[in-house]
C-alpha positions in Angstrom: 91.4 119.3 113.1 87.8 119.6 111.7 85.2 122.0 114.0 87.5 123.9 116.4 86.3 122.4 119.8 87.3 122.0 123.6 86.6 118.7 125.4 86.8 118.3 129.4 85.4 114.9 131.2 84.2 113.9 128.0 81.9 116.9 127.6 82.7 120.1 125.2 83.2 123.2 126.3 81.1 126.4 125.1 84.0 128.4 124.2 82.2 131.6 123.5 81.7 133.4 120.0 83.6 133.1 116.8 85.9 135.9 118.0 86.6 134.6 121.5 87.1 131.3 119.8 89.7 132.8 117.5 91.8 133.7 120.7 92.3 130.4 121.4 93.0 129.5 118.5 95.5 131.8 118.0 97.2 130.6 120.8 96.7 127.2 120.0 98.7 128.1 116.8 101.8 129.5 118.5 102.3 126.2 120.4 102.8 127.6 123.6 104.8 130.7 122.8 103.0 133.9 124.1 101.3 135.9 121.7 101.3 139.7 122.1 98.2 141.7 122.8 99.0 144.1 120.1 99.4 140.7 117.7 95.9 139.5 118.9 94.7 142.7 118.4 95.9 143.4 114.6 94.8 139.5 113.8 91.6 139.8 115.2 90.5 142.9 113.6 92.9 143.0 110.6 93.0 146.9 109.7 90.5 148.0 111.9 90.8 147.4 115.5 88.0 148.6 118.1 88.3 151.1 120.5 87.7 148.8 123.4 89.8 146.1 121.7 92.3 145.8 124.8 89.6 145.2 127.3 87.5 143.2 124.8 90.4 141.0 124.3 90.9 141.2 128.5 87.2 139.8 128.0 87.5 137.4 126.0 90.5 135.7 127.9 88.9 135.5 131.1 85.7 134.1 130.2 88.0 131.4 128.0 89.7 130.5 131.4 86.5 130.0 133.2 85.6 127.5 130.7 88.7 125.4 129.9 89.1 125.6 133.8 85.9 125.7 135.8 86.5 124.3 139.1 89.4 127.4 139.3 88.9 129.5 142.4 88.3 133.2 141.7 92.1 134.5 142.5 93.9 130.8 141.6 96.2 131.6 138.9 95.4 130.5 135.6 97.2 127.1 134.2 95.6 126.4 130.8 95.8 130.3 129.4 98.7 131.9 130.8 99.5 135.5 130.9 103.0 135.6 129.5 104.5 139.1 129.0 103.6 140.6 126.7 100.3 138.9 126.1 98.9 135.3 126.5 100.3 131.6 126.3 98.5 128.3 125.9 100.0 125.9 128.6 99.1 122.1 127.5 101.1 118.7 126.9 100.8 117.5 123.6 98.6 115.0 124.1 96.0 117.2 125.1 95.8 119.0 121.9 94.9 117.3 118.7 97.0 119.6 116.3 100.1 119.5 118.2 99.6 115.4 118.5 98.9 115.1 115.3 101.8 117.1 114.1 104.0 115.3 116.5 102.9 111.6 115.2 103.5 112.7 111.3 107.0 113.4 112.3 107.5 110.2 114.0 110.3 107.9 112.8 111.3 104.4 113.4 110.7 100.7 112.0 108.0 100.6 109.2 105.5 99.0 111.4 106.1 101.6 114.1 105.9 104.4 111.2 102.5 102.6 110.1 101.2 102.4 113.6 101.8 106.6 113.8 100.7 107.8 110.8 97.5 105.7 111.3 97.0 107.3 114.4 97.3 110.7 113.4 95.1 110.2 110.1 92.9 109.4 113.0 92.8 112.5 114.5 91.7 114.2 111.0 88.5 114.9 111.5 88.2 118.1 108.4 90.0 121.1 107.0 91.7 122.8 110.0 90.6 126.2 111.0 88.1 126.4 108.8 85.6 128.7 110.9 88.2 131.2 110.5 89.5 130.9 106.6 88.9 135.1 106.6 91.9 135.8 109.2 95.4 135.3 107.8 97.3 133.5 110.4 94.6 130.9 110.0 94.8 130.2 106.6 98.6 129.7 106.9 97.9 127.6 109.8 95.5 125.8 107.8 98.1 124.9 105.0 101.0 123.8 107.0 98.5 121.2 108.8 96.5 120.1 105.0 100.7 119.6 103.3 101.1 118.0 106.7 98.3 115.5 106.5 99.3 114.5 102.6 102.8 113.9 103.6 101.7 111.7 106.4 99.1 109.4 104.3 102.5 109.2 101.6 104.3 108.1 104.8 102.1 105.8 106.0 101.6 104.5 102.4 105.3 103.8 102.2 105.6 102.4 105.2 102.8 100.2 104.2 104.4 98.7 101.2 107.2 98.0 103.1 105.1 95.9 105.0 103.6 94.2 102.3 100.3 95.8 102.4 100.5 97.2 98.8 97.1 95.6 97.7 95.1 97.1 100.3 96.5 100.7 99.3 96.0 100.8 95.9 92.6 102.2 96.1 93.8 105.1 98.7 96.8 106.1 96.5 94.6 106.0 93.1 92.3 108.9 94.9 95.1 110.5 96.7 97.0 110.9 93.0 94.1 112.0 91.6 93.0 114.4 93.9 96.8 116.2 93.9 98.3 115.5 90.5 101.4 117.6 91.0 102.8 116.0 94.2 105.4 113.0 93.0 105.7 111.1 96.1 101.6 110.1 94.9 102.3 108.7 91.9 105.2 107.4 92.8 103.9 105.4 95.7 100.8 104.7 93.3 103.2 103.1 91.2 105.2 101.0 93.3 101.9 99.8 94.9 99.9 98.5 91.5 103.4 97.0 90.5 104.2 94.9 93.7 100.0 93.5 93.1 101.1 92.3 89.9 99.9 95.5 87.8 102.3 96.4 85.6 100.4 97.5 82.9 98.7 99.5 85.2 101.4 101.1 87.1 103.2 102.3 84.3 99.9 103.5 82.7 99.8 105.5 86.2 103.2 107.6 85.4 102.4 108.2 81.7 99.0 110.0 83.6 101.6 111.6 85.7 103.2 112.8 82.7 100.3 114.0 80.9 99.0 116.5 83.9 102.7 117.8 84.3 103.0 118.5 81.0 99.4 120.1 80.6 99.2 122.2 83.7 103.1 122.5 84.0 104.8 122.6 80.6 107.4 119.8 82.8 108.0 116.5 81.8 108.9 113.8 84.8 111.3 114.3 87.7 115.0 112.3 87.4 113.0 109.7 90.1 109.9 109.3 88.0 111.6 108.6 84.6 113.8 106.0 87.1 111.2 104.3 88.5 109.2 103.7 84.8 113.1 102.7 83.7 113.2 100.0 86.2 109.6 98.8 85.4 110.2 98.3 81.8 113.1 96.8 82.2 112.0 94.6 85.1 114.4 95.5 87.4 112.3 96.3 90.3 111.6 93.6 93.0 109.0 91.3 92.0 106.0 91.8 93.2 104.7 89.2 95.2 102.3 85.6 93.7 98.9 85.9 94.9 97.4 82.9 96.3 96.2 79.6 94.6 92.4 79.1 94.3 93.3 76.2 96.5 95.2 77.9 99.1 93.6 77.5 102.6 92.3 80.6 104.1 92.0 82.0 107.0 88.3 82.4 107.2 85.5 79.7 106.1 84.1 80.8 102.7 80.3 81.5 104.1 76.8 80.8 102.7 76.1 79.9 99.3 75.2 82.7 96.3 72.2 81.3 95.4 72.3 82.1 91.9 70.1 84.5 89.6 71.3 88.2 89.3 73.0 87.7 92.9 75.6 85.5 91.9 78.6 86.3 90.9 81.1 84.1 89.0 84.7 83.6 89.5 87.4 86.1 90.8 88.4 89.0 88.6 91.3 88.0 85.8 93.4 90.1 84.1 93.7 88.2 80.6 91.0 88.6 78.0 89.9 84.9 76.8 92.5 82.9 78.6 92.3 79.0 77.3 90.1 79.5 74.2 87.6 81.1 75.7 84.7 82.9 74.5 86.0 86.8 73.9 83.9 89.6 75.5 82.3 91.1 73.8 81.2 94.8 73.7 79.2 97.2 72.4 79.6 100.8 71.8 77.2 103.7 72.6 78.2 107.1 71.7 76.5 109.6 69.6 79.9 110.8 68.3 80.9 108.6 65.0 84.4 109.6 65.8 84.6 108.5 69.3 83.0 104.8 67.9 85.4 104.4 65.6 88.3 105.3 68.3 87.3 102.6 70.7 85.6 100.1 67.6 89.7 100.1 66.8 90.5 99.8 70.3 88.3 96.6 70.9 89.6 95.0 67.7 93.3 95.2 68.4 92.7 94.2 72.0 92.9 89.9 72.3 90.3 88.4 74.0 87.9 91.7 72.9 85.6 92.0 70.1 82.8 95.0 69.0 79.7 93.9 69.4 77.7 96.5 67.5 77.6 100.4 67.9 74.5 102.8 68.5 74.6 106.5 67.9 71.5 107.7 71.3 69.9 106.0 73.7 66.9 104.2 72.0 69.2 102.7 69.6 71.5 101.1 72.0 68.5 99.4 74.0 67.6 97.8 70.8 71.2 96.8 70.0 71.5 94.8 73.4 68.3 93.0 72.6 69.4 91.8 69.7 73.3 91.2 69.9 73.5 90.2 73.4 77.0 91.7 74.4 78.7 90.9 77.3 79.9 94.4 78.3 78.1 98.0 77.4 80.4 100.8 76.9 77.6 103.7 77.1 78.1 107.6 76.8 75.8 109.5 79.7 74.8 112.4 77.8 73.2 111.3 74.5 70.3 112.2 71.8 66.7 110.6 71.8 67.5 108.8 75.3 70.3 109.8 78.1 72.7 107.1 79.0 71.3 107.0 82.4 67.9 106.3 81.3 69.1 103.8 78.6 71.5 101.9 81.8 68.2 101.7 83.8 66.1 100.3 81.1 68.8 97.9 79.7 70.1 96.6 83.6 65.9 96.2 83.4 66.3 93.3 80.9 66.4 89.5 81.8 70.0 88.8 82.0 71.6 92.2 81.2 74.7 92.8 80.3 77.5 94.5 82.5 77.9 98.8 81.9 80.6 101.2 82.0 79.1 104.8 81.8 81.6 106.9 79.9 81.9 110.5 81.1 83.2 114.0 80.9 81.8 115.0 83.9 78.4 115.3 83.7 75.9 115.8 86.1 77.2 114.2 89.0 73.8 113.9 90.4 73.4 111.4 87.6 76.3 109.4 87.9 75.3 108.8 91.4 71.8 107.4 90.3 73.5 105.7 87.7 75.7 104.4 90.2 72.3 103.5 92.4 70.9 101.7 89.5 73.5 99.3 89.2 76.1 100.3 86.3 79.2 98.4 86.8 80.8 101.7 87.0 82.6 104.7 85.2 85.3 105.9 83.5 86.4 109.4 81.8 86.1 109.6 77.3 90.0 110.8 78.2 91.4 107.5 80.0 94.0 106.0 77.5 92.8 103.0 75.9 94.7 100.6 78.7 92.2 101.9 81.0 89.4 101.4 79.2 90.2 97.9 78.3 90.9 97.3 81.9 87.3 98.6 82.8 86.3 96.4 80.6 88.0 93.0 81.7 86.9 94.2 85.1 83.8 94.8 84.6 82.8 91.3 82.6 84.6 89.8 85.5 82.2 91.0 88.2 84.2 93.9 89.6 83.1 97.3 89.8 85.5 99.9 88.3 85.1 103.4 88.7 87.4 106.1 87.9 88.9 107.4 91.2 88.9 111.4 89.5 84.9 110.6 89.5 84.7 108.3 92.4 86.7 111.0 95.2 84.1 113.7 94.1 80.6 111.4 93.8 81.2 109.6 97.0 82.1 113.4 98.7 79.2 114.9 97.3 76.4 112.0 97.6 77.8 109.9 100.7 75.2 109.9 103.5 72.4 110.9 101.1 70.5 107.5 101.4 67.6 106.5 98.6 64.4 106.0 99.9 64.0 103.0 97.6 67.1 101.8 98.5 68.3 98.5 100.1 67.9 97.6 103.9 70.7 98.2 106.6 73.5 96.1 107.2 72.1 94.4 109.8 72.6 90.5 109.8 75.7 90.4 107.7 78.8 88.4 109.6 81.5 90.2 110.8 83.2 88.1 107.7 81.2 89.1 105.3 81.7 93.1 106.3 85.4 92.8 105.9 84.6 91.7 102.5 82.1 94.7 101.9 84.5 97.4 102.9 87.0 96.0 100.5 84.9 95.8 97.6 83.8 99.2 99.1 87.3 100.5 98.4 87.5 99.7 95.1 89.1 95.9 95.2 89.2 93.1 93.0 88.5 89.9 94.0 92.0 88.6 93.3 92.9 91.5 95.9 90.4 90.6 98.3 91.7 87.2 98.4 94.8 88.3 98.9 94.2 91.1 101.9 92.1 88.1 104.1 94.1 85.3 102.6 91.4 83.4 101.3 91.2 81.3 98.5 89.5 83.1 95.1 86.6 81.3 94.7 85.5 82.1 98.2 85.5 85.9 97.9 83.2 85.7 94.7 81.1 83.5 97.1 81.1 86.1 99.6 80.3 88.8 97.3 77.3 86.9 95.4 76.2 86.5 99.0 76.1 89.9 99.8 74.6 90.6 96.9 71.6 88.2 97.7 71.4 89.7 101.0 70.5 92.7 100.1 68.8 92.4 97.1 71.1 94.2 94.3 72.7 92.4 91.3 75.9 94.7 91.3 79.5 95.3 92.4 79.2 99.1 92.4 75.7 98.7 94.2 77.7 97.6 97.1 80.0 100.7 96.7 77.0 102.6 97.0 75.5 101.0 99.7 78.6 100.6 101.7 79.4 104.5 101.9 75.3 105.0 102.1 75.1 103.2 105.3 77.7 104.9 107.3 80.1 101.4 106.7 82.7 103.4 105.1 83.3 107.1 104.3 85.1 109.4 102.0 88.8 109.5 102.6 89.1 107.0 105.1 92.0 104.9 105.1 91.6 100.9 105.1 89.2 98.7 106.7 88.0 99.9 110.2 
C-alpha cells in the first residue's frame, strides 16, 4: 500500500515506467492467477491498444524479470513472473507482498489479543491509498476499494478487539476521527460508543449516536439500524456493563511523576473533571463572541441552564471582545473565527497576549483552515463546529477550563492532514531532552486525551500527569494543551492516522 514499489536486499528496485509498472501490478492484483495477454492488453490501453502492444507487453515483462530477479542467468527460467498460458503469473509467498499480507492479517481470527496483535500489524503495513499511480485504469480503482473497505474494517476489528481488552480509553481519539471521517459505516459509531461509555462518558456516548442519527437522516433520509437504537436502549437504561473506575489520585503508578511545573503560564492545574463547580466551587465562567445576536442568545441560554456555567458578557467583532476580557475576566472564551472590525484569530492572539489570559474555544464553520492552524499555533485551547449540540459545547468548555485541549475531530482529521509537517519558523525547539516518560505523555495528549485518561492509559496517579504536562509545557516554552498537539504532529512524534502510541 502507498507508492507501488519493489524491495530486494533492502534496496528498491527500478521497475521501469508507469506502464511497465502497471504490469506488475496487474499481476500483483490477480494474486497469483495468470492474467491473459489479451487482458493486459485491453487494461493497459483501455479502447485503444498499440499496434506493437504484444511485443511491447513481451517488453515490458522481460525487463520486469531482470529486475525483480537479477542474479538470473540469461536462459534460467523465470521464478518471480511466470509465463502461465495464456499470459503471465506472479509467483510469491505472502509474506513477500505487502497487499496479500495485509489482506491475509485483516482476516485473521482468534483470541482478542491475538486479533489486536494482527490488525496492528497490518495497519502497519498502510503506508497510503493503494494503487494510486494508476487511479485512471479500471482494475485499479476496484483494486483500490476492496483494499481502502479492507483497511476500515480492520481498524473496527482491531478497535473491538481492543475494548475487549480493556483498552477503550486509548481508542477513543481513533474512533472519534474514524466516525467522523465515514459517517455512514455503523460498526464506527457503534464502537465509538461502546468506547466513551466503558471511560465513564455517557453523556458523551450517547451524544455520539444522536450524531449518528443526525448524518443518516440528512444524507440518507434513514433513521438508526435495529443495533444502534439497541445499543442507545441499553445506555439509557444502564444495562450495559459498567464501565470501568479510573484510578484514585492516590493510586501508585507505574512511573515516577517527573520534574516539577514550575509555575507561570507553564503550569497546569489539576486533571481534567467532568462536573462543572463540584463542592461549591467557583462556576466558569464564559464569555461569548459572535457577531450574530441570534447565535449569543442560543449559547447565552445554553450557559445559564448549564450548573456550574455562567455568561460572562457577550461581544458582537473582534475589538469588542478584547475589551470584554479586560474588563470581566472570564475564565473560558467562546470566540467566532470569522468576525467584523477584528477576525477571531487576530482577537485569540491579542487576548492569549494578555497577562493571565483566559482559556479559547474558536467556534467554526469551516473557515480557512490555514487559520485554524495558526490559531491552533498561537495557543487556543481548541475548536469546535457553530453545529455541535449544546452537550458538546458545554463539554469543550469544562475541558477546556480544566487544561485540556479539545478540538473537534471533523476539524482536527483535516487540519492535522493538511498542516502536519509544515513546521513554523518561529516555532518551538525539537523534542530533544524530553524522557522517554515524558514522550508517552506527549503522544497522548497528542491524540486528543484527557488527563483523567492519561492517568488511566500509564496508570499513574492524576496529579502526576498534569505535572507532566505543565512540564512539557515549560520545556518547550508554550502555555497550551493544543500547542503540544501542534508540536507533537509538527515534529514528526506523531502523524495523521496513526493508531496509538508508537
Amino acid at each position: 500500500m502507498g507508492p507501488f514499489q519493489a524491495w530486494a536486499g533492502g534496496a528498491p528496485l527500478d521497475l521501469g515506467g508507469q506502464r511497465q509498472r502497471a504490469v506488475l501490478a496487474r499481476l500483483l492484483v490477480a494474486g497469483g492467477r495468470a492474467v491473459p495477454v489479451t487482458t493486459l492488453i485491453d487494461e493497459l490501453w483501455p479502447g485503444r491498444p498499440p499496434a506493437q502492444a504484444l511485443s511491447t507487453v513481451q517488453g515490458y515483462v522481460s525487463r520486469l524479470r531482470r529486475a525483480l530477479e537479477p542474479g538470473r542467468a540469461p536462459r534460467e527460467e523465470a521464478a518471480v513472473l511466470v509465463s502461465a498460458a495464456p499470459g503471465y503469473a506472479l509467483r510469491a509467498t505472502v509474506e513477500q507482498v505487502d497487499a496479500w499480507r495485509f489482506e491475509s492479517l485483516v482476516r485473521s481470527d482468534g483470541d482478542p489479543a491475538g486479533v489486536w496483535a494482527a490488525l496492528d500489524a497490518a495497519l502497519g503495513l498502510w503506508r497510503g491509498p493503494a494503487l494510486a499511480e494508476f487511479a485512471d485504469l479500471t482494475w485499479a480503482l476496484t483494486e483500490a476499494g476492496r483494499l481502502e473497505e479492507l483497511r476500515l474494517v480492520a481498524v473496527e476489528r482491531r478497535a473491538d478487539a481492543g475494548l475487549a481488552l480493556g483498552r477503550a480509553t486509548a481508542l477513543v481519539a481513533d474512533l472519534e476521527a474514524h466516525a467522523s471521517a465515514h459517517p455512514l459505516r455503523e460498526e464506527a459509531w457503534r464502537l465509538l460508543a461502546l468506547a466513551l461509555y466503558r471511560t465513564g462518558r455517557q453523556g458523551d456516548a450517547l451524544g455520539a449516536l444522536r450524531r449518528a442519527r443526525k448524518v443518516w437522516r440528512d444524507e440518507l433520509g434513514l433513521d438508526l439500524t435495529s443495533g444502534l437504537r439497541r445499543l442507545e436502549g441499553d445506555m439509557l437504561a444502564q444495562r450495559l456493563e459498567e464501565p470501568a473506575a479510573p484510578p484514585s489520585a492516590g493510586s501508585s503508578g507505574g512511573r515516577p511523576g517527573g520534574a516539577s511545573s514550575g509555575g507561570g503560564r507553564g503550569a497546569v492545574a489539576g486533571a481534567a473533571g467532568t462536573g462543572g463547580a463540584p463542592g461549591g466551587a467557583a462556576p466558569v465562567r464564559v464569555l461569548v463572541a459572535d457577531d450574530q445576536a441570534l447565535v449569543r442568545a442560543g449559547l447565552r441560554t445554553v450557559l445559564s441552564d448549564e450548573e456550574g456555567l455562567e455568561p460572562a458578557g457577550e461581544a458582537a467583532d473582534g475589538e469588542e471582545a478584547i475589551a470584554a476580557v479586560r474588563a470581566s475576566r472570564p475564565d473560558v472564551v467562546l470566540l467566532d473565527i470569522q468576525m467584523p472590525r477584528l477576525d477571531g484569530l487576530a482577537a485569540a492572539r491579542r487576548i492569549l497576549a494578555e497577562d493571565r489570559p483566559p482559556k479559547v474555544i474558536v467556534m467554526t464553520t469551516f473557515g480557512s483552515d490555514e487559520n485554524l492552524y495558526a490559531a491552533l499555533r498561537a495557543g487556543v485551547s481548541g475548536f469546535v463546529l457553530k453545529t455541535s449540540p449544546p452537550e458538546q459545547l458545554v463539554a469543550a468548555i469544562r475541558a477546556a477550563s480544566a487544561g485540556d485541549a479539545l478540538i473537534d475531530p471533523a476539524v482536527t482529521t483535516r487540519l492535522i492532514a493538511g498542516f502536519a509537517g509544515t513546521p513554523d519558523p518561529a516555532g518551538p525547539p525539537g523534542l530533544a531532552g524530553l524522557s522517554d516518560d515524558r514522550i508517552d505523555v506527549l503522544k497522548l495528549v497528542a491524540r486528543g486525551l484527557t488527563n483523567q485518561q492519561i492517568a488511566q492509559t500509564l496508570c499513574l496517579p492524576g496529579p502526576a500527569v498534569a505535572e507532566e504536562v505543565g512540564a512539557l509545557l515549560a520545556h518547550l516554552g508554550l502555555f497550551d494543551r493544543a500547542q503540544l498537539v501542534v508540536a507533537a504532529y509538527e515534529s514528526g512524534l506523531v502523524t495523521p492516522g496513526a493508531a496509538g502510541v508508537k
